[in-house]
N, C-alpha and C positions, 0 to 999 in steps of 0.2 A: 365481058370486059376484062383484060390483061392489066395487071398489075407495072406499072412504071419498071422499067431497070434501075438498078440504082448502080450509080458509079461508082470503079473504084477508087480505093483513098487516094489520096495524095502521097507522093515517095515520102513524104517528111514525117506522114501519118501512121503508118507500116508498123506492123509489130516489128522489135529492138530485136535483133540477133548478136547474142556478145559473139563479138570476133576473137580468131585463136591465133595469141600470140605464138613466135615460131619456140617455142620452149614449151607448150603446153599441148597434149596430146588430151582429144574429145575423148570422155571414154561412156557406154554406154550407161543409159536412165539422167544425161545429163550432168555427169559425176568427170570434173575435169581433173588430169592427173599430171603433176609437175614432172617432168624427164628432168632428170640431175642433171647437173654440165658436164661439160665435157672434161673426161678425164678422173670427174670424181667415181667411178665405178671401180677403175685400177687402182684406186687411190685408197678404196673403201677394201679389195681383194687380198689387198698389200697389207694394210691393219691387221686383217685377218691371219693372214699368210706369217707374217713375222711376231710369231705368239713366244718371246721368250728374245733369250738374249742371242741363241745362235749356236750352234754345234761349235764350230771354231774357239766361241769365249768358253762355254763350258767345260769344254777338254784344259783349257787354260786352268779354268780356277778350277778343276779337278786335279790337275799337279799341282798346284802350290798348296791347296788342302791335304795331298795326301803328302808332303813334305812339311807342312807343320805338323800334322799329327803322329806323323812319324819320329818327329824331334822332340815329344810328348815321351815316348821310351827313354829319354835319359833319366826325365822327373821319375819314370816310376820305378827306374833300374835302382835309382839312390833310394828312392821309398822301401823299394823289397829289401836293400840291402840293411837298411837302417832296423824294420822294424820284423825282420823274419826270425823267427828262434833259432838260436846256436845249439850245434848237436854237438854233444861233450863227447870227444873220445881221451884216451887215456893209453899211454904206449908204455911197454914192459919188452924185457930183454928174454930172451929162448935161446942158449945155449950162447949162441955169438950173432945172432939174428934179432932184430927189432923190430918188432908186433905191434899191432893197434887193435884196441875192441874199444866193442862202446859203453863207453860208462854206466849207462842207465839204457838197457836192455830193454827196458817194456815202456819207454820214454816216446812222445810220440810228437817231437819236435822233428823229425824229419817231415811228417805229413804238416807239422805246421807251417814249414818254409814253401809249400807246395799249397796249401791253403791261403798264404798270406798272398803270393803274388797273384792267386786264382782274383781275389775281391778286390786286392787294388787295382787289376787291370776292368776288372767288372764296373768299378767307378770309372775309370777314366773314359770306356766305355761310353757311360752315360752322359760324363761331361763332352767328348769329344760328339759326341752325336745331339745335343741339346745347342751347343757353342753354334756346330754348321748350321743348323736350322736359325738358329736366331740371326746369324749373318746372310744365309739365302734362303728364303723361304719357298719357294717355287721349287726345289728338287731337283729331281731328276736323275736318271741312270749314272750318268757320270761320278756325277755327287758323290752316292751309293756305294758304289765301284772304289772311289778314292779314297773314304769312309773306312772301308773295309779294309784296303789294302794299306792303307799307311797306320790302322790298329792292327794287322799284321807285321809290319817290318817295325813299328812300334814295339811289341811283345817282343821280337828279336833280340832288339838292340836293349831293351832293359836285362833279360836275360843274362848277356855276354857280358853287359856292363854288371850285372851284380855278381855272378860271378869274376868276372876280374876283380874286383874290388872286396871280394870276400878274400877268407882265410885261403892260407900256399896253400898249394892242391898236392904239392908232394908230402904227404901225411908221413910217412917216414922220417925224409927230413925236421918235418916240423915236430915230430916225439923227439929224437935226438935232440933237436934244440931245446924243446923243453924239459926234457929229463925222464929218468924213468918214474912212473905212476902219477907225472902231472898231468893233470889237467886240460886240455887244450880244444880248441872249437876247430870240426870238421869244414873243410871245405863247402861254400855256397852251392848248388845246383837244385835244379828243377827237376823230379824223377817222374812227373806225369805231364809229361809233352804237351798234353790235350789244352793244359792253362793256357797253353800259348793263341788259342784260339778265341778265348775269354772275351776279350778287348772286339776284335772286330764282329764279335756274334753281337756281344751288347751295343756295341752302335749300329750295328743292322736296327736290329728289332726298334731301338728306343727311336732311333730317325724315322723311321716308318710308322711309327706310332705318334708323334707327336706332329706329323707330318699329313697323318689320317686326320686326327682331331682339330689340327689348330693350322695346318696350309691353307693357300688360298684355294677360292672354290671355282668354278666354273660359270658362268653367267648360265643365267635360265635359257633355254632356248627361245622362248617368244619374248624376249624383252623388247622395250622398244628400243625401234633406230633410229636413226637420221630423217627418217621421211615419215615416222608416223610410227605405231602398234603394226605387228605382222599379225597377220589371219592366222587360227589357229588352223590345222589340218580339219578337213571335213570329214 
């Protein structure tokens, strides 16, 4: 004896197949997966893509940093001039000629006037490399670059300015005017070139240092995005 057939269901009976809206791609084990819209891919490349303000802006504020920094060498032209030690010299007459020696022969105020602008450009240093960071934290070459070169023409221009501003440089003249076995302060100048370098070394280092420690950071690479956690690598 044969078992009856049994019929099939009814359409309205049927197991339920969810249908796929045209934005959702089947993906296998039943696992549906949203395709973004349109346009948000370029959209999401572009985020990516423009990570910073732009070559063009940086060059920008890289002149105008290294021309305020550079206008920082007046401040320290008047500092050096103000606070460097006076070398005594002292003018006497040789037959019908007028001589200069230095009063205090084993005095060691010439290395102090070469000592004094070494630190104060060593500070300003820190301060101009502490100031850019706090104003752009993000960096970069340019920055670096303007950093450096306008704590260079910086050390220039304090330089020239203290010396103009220091004692006549015609030493001659200025014993005549003061007479013979007075007293009188040497001419300003810098006799170890290398200070002038002072300034744009210490804001190298200190920007790069505080720029290590305390810039922003990078996002982790599996963070998550817009659509979900990324898979780690297998």
């Amino acid at each position: 004896m044969t078992a009856p057939l049994t019929p099939p269901p009814p359409p309205h009976q049927r197991p339920h197949q969810p249908s796929q809206s045209p934005g959702t791609a089947q993906a296998p084990h039943g696992q549906a997966w949203q395709v973004p819209p349109a346009g948000t891919g370029a959209a999401v490349g572009t985020a990516y893509e423009q990570d910073g303000p732009g070559m063009k802006t940086e060059v920008r504020e890289a002149a105008v940093i290294t021309v305020a920094v550079a206008l920082g060498g007046v401040l320290l032209g008047l500092l050096w001039w103000w606070l460097a030690p006076h070398v005594p010299l002292v003018g006497d007459v040789v037959g019908n000629n007028w001589v200069v020696y230095l009063k205090d022969t084993e005095g060691e105020q010439a290395i102090g006037v070469d000592g004094t602008f070494t630190l104060l450009a060593l500070a300003f240093g820190v301060v101009s490399a502490v100031a850019v960071f706090l104003l752009r934290r993000r960096g970069g070459v340019p920055l670096v670059v303007a950093l450096c070169v306008g704590g260079l023409l910086g050390s220039l221009l304090a330089w020239r300015l203290g010396v103009w501003l220091g004692p006549e440089h015609d030493v001659i003249a200025h014993a005549r005017a003061a007479g013979k076995g007075v007293t009188f302060s040497a001419p300003l100048k810098l006799a170890a070139k290398g200070a002038l370098l002072a300034w744009p070394l210490a804001a190298l280092v200190v920007h790069l240092g505080v720029t290590a420690l305390f810039g922003p950071r990078d996002p982790e690479p599996y963070d998550e995005g817009p659509y979900g956690p990324a898979a780690p690598p297998a």
